[in-house]
PDB file of N, CA, C and O in Angstrom:
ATOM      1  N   UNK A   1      -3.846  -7.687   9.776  1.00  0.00           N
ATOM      2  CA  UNK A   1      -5.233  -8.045   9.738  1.00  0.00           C
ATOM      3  C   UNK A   1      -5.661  -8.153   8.285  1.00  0.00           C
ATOM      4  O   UNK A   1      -5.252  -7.326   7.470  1.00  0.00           O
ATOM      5  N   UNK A   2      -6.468  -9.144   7.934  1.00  0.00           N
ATOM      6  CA  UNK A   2      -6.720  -9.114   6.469  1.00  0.00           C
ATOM      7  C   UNK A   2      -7.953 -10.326   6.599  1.00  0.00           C
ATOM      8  O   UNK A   2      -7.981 -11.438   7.128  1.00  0.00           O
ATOM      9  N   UNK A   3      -8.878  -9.562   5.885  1.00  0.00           N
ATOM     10  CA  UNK A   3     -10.072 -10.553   5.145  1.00  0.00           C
ATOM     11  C   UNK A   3     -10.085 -10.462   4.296  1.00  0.00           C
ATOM     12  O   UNK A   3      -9.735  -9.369   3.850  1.00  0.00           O
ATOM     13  N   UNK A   4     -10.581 -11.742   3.174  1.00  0.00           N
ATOM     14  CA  UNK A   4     -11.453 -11.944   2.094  1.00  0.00           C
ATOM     15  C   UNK A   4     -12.544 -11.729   1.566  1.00  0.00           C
ATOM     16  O   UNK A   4     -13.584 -12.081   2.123  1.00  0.00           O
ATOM     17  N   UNK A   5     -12.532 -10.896  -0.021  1.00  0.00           N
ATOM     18  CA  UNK A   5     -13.624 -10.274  -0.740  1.00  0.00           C
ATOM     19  C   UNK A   5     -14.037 -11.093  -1.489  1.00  0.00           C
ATOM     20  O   UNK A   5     -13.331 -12.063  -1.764  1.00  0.00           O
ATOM     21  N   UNK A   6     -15.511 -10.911  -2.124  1.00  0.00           N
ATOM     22  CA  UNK A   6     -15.950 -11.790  -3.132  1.00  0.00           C
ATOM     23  C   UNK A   6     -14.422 -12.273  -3.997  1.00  0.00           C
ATOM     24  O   UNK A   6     -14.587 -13.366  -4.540  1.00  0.00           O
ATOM     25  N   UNK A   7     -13.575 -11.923  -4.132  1.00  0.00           N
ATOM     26  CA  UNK A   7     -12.604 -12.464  -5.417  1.00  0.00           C
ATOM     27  C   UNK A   7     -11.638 -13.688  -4.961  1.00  0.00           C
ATOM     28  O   UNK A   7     -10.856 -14.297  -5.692  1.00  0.00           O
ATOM     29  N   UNK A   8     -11.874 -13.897  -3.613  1.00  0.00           N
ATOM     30  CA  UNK A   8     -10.959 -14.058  -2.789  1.00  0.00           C
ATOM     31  C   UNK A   8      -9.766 -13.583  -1.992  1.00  0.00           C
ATOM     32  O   UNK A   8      -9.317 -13.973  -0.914  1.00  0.00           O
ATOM     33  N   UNK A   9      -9.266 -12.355  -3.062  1.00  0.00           N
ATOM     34  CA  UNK A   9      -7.543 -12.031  -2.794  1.00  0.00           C
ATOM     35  C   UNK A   9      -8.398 -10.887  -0.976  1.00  0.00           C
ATOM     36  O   UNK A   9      -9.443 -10.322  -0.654  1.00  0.00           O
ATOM     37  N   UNK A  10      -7.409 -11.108  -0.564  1.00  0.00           N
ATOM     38  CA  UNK A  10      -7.699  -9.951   0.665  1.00  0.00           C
ATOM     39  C   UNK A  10      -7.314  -9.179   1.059  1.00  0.00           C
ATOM     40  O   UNK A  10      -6.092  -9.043   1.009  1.00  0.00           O
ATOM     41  N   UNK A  11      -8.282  -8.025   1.808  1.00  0.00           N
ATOM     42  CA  UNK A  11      -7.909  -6.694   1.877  1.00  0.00           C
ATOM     43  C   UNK A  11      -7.221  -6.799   3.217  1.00  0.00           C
ATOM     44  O   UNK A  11      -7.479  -7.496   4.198  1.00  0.00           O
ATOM     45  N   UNK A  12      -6.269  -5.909   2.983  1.00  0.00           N
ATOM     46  CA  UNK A  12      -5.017  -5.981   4.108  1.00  0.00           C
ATOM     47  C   UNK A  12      -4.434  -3.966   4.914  1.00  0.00           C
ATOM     48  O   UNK A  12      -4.096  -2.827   4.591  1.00  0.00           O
ATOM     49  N   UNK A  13      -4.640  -4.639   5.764  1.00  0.00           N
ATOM     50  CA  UNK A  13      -4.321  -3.671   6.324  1.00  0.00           C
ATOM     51  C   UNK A  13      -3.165  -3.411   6.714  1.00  0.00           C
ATOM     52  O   UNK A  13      -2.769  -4.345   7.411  1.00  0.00           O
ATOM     53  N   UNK A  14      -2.046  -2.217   6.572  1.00  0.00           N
ATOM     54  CA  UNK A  14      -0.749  -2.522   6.906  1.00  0.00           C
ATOM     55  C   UNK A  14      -0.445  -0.940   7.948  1.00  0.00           C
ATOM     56  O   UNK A  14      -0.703   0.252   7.781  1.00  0.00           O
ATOM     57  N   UNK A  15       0.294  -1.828   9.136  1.00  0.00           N
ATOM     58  CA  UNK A  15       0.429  -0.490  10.356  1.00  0.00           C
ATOM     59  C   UNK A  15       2.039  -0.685  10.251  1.00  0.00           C
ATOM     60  O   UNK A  15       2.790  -1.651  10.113  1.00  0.00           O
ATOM     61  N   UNK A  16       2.203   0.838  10.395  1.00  0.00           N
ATOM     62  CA  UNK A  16       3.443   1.280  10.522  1.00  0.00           C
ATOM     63  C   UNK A  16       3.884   1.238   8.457  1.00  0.00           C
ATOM     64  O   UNK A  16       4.833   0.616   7.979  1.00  0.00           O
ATOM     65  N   UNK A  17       2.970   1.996   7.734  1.00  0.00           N
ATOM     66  CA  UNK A  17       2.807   1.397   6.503  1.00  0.00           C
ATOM     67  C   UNK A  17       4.081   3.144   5.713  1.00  0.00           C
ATOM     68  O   UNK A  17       4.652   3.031   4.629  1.00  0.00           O
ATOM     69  N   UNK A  18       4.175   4.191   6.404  1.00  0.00           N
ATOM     70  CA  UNK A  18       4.784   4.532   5.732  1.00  0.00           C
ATOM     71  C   UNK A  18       6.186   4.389   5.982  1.00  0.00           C
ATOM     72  O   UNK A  18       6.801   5.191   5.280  1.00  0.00           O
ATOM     73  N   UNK A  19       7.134   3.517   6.879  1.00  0.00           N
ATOM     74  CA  UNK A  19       7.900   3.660   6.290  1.00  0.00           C
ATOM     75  C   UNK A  19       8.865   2.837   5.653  1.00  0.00           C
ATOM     76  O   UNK A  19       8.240   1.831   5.317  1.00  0.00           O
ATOM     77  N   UNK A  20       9.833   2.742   5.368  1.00  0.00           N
ATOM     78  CA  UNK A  20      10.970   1.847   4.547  1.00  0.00           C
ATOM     79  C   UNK A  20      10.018   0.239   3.879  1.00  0.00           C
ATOM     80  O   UNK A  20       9.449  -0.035   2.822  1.00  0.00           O
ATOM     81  N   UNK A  21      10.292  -0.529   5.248  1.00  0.00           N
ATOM     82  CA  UNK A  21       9.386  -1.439   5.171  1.00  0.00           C
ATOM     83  C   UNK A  21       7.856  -1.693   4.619  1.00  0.00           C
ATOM     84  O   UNK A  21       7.508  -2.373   3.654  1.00  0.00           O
ATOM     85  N   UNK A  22       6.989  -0.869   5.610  1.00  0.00           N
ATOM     86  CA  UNK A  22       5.837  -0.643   4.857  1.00  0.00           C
ATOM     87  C   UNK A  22       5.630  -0.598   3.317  1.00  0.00           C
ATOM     88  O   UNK A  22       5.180  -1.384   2.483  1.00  0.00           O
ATOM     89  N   UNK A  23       6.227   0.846   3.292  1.00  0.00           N
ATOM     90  CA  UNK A  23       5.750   1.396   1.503  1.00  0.00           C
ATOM     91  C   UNK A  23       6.102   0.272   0.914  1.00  0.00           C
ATOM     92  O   UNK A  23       5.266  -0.052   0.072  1.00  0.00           O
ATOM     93  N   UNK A  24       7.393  -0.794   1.042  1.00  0.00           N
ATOM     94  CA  UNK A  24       7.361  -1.888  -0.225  1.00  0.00           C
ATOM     95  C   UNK A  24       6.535  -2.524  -0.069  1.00  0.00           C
ATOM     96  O   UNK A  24       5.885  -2.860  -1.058  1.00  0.00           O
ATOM     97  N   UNK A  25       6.149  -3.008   1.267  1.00  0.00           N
ATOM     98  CA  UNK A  25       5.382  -4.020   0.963  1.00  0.00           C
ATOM     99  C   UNK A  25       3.984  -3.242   0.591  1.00  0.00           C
ATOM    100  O   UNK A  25       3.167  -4.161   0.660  1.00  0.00           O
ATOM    101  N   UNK A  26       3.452  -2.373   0.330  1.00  0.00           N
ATOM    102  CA  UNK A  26       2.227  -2.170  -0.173  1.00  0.00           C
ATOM    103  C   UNK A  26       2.821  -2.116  -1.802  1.00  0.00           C
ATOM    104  O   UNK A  26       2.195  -2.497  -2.791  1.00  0.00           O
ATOM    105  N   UNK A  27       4.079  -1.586  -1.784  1.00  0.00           N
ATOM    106  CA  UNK A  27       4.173  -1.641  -3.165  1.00  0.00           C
ATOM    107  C   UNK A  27       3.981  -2.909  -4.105  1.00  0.00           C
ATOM    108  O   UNK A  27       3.513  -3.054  -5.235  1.00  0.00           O
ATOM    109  N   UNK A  28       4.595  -3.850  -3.070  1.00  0.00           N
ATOM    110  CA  UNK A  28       4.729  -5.595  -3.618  1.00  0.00           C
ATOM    111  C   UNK A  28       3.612  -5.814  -3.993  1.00  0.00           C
ATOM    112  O   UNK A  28       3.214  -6.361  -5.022  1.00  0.00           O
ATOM    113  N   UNK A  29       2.784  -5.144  -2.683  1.00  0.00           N
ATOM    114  CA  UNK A  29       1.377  -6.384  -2.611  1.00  0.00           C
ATOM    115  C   UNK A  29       0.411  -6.041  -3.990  1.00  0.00           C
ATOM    116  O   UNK A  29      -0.421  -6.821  -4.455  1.00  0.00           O
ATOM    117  N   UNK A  30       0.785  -4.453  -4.612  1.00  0.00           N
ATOM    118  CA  UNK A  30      -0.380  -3.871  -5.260  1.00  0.00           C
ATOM    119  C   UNK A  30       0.061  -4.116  -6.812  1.00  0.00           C
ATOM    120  O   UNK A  30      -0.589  -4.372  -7.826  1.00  0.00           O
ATOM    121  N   UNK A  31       1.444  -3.927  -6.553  1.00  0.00           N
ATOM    122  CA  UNK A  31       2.084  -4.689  -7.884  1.00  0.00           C
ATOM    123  C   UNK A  31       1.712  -6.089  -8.679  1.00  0.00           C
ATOM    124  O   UNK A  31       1.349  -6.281  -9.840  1.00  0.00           O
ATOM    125  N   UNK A  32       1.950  -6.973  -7.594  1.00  0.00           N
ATOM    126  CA  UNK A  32       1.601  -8.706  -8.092  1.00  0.00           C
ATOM    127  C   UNK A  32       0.445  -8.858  -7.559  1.00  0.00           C
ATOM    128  O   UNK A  32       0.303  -9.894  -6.908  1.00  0.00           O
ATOM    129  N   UNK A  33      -0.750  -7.894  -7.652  1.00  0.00           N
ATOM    130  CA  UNK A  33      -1.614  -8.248  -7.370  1.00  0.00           C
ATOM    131  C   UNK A  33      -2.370  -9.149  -6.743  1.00  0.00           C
ATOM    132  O   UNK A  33      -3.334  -9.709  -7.266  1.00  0.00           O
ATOM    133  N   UNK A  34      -1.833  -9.400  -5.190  1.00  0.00           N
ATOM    134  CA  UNK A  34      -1.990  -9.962  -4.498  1.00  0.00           C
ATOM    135  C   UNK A  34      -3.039  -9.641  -3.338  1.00  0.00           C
ATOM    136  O   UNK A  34      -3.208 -10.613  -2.602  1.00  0.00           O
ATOM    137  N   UNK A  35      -3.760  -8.549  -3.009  1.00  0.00           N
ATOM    138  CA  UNK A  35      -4.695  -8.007  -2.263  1.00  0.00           C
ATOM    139  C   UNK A  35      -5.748  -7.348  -3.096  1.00  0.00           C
ATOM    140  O   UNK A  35      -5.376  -6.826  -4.147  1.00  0.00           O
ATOM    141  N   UNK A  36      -7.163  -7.296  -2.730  1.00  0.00           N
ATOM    142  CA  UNK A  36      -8.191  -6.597  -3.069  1.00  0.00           C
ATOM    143  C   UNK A  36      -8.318  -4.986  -2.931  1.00  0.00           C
ATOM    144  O   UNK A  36      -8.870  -4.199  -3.701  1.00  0.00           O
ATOM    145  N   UNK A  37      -7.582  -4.719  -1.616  1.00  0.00           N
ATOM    146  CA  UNK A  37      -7.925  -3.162  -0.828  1.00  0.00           C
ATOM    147  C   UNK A  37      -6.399  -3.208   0.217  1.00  0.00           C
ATOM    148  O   UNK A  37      -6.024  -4.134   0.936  1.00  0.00           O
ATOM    149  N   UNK A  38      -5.973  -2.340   0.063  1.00  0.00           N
ATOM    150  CA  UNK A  38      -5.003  -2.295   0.932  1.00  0.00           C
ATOM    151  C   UNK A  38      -4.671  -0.773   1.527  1.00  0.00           C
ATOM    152  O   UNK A  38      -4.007   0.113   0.988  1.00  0.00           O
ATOM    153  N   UNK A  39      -5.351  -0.759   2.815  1.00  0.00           N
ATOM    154  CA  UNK A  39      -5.264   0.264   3.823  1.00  0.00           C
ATOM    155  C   UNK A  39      -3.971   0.498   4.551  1.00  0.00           C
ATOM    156  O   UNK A  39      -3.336  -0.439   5.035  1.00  0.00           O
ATOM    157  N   UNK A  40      -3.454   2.171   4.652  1.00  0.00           N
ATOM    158  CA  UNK A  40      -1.934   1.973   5.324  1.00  0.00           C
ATOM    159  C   UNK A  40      -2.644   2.549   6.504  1.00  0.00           C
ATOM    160  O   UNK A  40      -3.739   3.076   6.307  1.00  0.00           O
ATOM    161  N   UNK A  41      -1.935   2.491   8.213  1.00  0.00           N
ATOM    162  CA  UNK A  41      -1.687   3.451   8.900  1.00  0.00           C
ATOM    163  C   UNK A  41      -0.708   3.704   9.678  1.00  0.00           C
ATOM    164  O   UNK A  41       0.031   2.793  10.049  1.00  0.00           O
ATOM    165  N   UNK A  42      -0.553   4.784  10.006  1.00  0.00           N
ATOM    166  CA  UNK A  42       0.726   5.154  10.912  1.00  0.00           C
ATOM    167  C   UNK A  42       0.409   6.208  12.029  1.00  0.00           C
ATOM    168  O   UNK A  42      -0.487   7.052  12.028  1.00  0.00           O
ATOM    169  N   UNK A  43       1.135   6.016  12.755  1.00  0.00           N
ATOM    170  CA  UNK A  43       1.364   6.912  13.922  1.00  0.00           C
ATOM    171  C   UNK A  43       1.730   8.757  13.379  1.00  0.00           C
ATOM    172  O   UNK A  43       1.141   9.786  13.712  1.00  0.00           O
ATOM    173  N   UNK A  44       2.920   8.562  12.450  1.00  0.00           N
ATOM    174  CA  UNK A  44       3.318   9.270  11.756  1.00  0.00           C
ATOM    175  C   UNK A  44       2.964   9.491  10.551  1.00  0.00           C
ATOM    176  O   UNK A  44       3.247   8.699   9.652  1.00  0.00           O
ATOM    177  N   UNK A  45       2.084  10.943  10.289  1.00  0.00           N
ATOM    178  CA  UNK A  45       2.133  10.670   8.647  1.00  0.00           C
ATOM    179  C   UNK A  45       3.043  11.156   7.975  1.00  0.00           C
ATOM    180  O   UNK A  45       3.970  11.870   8.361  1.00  0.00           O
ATOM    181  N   UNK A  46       2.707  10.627   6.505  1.00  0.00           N
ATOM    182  CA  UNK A  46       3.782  10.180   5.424  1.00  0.00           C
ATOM    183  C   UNK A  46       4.804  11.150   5.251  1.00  0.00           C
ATOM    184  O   UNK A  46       4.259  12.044   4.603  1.00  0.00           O
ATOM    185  N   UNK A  47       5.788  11.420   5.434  1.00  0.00           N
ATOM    186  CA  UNK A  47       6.552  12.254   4.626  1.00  0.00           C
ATOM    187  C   UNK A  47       6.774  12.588   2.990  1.00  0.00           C
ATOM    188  O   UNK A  47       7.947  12.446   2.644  1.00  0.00           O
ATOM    189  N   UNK A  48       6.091  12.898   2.201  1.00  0.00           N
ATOM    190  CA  UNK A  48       5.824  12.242   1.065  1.00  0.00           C
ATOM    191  C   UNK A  48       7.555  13.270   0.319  1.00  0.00           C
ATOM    192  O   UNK A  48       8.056  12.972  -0.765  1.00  0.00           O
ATOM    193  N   UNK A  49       7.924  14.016   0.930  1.00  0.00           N
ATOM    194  CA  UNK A  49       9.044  14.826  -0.001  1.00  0.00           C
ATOM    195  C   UNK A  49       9.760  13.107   0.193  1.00  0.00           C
ATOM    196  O   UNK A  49       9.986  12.698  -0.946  1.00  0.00           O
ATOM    197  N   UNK A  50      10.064  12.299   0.990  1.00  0.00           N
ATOM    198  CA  UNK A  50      11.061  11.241   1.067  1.00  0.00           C
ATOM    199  C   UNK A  50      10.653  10.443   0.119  1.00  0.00           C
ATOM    200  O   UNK A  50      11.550   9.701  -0.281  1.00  0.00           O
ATOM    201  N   UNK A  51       9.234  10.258  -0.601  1.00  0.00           N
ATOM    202  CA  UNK A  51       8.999   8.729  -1.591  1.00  0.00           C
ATOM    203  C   UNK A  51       9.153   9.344  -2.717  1.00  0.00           C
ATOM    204  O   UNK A  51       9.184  10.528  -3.052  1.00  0.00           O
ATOM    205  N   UNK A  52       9.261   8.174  -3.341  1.00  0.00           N
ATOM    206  CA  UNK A  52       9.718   8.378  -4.656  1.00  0.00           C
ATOM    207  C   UNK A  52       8.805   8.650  -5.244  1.00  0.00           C
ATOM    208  O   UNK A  52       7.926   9.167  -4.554  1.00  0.00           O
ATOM    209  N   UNK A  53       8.489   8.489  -6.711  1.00  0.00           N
ATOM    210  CA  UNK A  53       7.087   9.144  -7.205  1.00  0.00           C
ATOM    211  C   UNK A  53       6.645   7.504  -7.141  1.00  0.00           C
ATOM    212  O   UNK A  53       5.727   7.251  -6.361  1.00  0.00           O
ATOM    213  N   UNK A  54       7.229   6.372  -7.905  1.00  0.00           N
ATOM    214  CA  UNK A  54       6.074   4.987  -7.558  1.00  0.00           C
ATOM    215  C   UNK A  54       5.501   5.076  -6.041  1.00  0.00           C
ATOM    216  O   UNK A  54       4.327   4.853  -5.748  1.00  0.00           O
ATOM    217  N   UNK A  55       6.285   5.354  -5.337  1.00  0.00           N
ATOM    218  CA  UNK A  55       5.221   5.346  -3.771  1.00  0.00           C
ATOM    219  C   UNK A  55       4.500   6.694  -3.625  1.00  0.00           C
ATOM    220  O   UNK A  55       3.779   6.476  -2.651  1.00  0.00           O
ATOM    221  N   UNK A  56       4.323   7.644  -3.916  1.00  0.00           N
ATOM    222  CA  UNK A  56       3.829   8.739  -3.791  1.00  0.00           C
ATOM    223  C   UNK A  56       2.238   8.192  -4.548  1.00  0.00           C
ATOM    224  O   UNK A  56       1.151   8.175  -3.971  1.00  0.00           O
ATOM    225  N   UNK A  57       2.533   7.758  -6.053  1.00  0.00           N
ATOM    226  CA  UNK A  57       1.421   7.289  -6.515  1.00  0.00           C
ATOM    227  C   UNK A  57       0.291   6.250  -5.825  1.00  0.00           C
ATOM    228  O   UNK A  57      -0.935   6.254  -5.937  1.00  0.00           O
ATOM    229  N   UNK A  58       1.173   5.365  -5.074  1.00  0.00           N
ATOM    230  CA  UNK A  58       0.629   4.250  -4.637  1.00  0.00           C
ATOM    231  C   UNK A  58      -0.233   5.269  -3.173  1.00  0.00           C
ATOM    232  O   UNK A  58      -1.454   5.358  -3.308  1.00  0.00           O
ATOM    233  N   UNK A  59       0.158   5.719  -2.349  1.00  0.00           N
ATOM    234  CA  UNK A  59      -0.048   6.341  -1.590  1.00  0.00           C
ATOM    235  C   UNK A  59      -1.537   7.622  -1.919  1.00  0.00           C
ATOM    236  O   UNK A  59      -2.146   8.271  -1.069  1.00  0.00           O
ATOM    237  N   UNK A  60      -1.691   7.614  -3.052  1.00  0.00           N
ATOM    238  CA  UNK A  60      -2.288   9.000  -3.522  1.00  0.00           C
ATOM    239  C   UNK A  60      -3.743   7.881  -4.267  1.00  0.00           C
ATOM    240  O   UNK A  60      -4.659   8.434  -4.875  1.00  0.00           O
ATOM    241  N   UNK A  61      -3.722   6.575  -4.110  1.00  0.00           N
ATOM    242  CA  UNK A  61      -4.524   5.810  -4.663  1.00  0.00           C
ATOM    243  C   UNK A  61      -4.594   5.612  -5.917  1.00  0.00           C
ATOM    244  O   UNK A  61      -5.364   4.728  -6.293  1.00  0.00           O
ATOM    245  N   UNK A  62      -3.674   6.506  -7.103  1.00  0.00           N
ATOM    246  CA  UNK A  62      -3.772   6.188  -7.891  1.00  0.00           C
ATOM    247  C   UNK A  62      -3.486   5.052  -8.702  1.00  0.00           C
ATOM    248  O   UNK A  62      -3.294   5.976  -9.491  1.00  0.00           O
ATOM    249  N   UNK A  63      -3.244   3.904  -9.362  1.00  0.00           N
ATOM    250  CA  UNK A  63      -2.585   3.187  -9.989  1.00  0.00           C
ATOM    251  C   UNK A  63      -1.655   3.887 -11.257  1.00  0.00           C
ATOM    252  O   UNK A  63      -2.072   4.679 -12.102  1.00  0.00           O
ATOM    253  N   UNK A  64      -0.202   3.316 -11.112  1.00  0.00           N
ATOM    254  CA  UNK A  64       0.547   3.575 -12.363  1.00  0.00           C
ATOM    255  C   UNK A  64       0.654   3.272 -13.746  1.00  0.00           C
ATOM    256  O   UNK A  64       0.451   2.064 -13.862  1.00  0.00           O
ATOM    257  N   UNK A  65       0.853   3.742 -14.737  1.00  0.00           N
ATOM    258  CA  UNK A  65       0.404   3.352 -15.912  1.00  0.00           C
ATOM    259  C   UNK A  65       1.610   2.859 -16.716  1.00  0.00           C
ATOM    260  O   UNK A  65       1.543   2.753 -17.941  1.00  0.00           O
ATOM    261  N   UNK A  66       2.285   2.676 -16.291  1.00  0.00           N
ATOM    262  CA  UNK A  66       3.779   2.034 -16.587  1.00  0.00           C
ATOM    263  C   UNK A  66       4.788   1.710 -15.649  1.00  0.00           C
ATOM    264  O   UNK A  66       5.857   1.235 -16.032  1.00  0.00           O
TER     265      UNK A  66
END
């Protein structure tokens, strides 16, 4: 599911977002800046001891600084 914000790019919602699959693609999407807002959900939540720290960050809302 995904609409468009004033900027155009759109906020996307991604199910079944923590695992394997998911986390990249939120990683992709937030990386090449390709979405405005990007919401995960899951049935299961995250296991976070399994992500790495780039997905832990992404997950924690923060943006990375390198």
């Amino acid at each position: 599911m995904a609409t468009s914000d004033e900027r155009g790019k759109p906020r996307v919602l991604v199910l079944g977002g923590t695992g394997f699959i998911g986390r990249n693609l939120v990683t992709y999407l937030v990386q090449n800046d390709l979405v405005s807002k990007v919401r995960v959900a899951d049935k299961v939540p995250p296991a976070l001891a399994w992500l790495n720290q780039k997905h832990k960050v992404r997950f924690n809302g923060q943006m990375p600084t390198g």
